[in-house]
N, C-alpha and C positions, 0 to 999 in steps of 0.2 A: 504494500500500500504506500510506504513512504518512497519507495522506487519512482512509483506512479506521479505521486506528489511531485515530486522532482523533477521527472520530465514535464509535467504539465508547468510545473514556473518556470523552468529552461528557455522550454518553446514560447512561452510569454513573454520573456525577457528578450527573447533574439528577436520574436519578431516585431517586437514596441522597438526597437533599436536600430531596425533596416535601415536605410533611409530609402527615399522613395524616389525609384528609377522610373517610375511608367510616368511622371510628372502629371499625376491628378489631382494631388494635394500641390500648396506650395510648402516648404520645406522652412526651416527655422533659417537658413541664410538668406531667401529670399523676402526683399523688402516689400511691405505693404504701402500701395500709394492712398496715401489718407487725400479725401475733399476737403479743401483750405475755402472757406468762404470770402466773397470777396469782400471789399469794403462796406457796400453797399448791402449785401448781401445778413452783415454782420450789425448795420446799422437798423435796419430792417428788424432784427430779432429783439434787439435794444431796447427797438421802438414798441414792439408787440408787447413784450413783457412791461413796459412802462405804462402803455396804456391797459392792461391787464389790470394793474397796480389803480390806477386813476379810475377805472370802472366800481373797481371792486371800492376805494373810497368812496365815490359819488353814491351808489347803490347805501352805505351803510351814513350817507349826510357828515362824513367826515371830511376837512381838510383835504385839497389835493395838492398845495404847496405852491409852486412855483413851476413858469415853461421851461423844460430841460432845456438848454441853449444848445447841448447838440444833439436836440433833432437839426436843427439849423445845416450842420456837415449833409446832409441831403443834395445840398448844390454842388458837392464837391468831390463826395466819397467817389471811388473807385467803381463803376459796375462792375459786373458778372462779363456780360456784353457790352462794350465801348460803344455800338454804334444804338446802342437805345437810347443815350442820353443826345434826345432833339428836342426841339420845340414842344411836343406833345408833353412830353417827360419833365421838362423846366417851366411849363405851364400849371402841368399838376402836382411837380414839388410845390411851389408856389401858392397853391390854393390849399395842399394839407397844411404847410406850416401855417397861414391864416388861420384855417378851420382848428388847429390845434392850438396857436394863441388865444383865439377868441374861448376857450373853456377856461382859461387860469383869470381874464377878462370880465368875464361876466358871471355872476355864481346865481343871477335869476333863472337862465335858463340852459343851466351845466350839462344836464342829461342832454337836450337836443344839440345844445352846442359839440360835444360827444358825439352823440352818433351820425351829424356830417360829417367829422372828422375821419371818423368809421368809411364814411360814402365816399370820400378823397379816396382815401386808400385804395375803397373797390375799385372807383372810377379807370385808376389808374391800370392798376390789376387786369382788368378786363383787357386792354389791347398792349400789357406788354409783359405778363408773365403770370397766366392764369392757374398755378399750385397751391398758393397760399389762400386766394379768398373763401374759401370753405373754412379754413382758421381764423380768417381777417373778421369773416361773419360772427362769428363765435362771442366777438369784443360787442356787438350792439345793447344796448342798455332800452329792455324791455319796458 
């Protein structure tokens, strides 16, 4: 039985230890390419979790503080894609950062002031990178 024993963790050990020639797997020398987000890309998430933050305030009639001043890096950051940043694209940066000043602006009417903010974002989403707005929707304040 301990014979038995012994072969079976032998054959375990040799063949956890092959390394792998049919190249199916990749192998512990071979480097993983990780997806780096771009600037824009990174700003974008920044921005989601902030307003995340500021829904979830508004909803409970607390403080939402002060406009993050970079959301403002919008005119600047880095895309994903170079050639999306046109006229369409610096029209509706332009009209979120309004829509998102006017909520720290005005605390009569926060919530709607909010969910344009929300409507920029989709606006935008719609004709030039439609993944996120099924998340983007998620922020409107019912």
């Amino acid at each position: 039985m301990k014979k038995y024993l012994l072969l079976v963790v032998i054959t375990f050990y040799i063949g956890c230890n092959q390394k792998n020639e049919n190249n199916d797997m990749p192998n512990e020398k071979e480097a993983f390419d990780m997806y780096e987000f771009s600037q824009m890309a990174g700003l974008m998430e920044q921005m989601y979790a902030e307003n995340k933050k500021i829904k979830e305030s508004i909803e409970k009639g607390e403080s939402i503080g002060e406009f993050p001043e970079y959301f403002s890096t919008i005119y600047e950051a880095e895309l994903t894609d170079k050639k999306d940043r046109d006229s369409f694209f610096n029209q509706q940066a332009r009209i979120f950062i309004e829509a998102q000043q006017l909520i720290y602006e005005n605390d009569e009417n926060v919530k709607d002031h909010f969910n344009l903010a929300i409507d920029a974002c989709i606006q935008c989403h719609q004709q030039k990178c439609l993944g996120p707005i099924p998340r983007i929707k998620k922020l409107y304040i019912k």
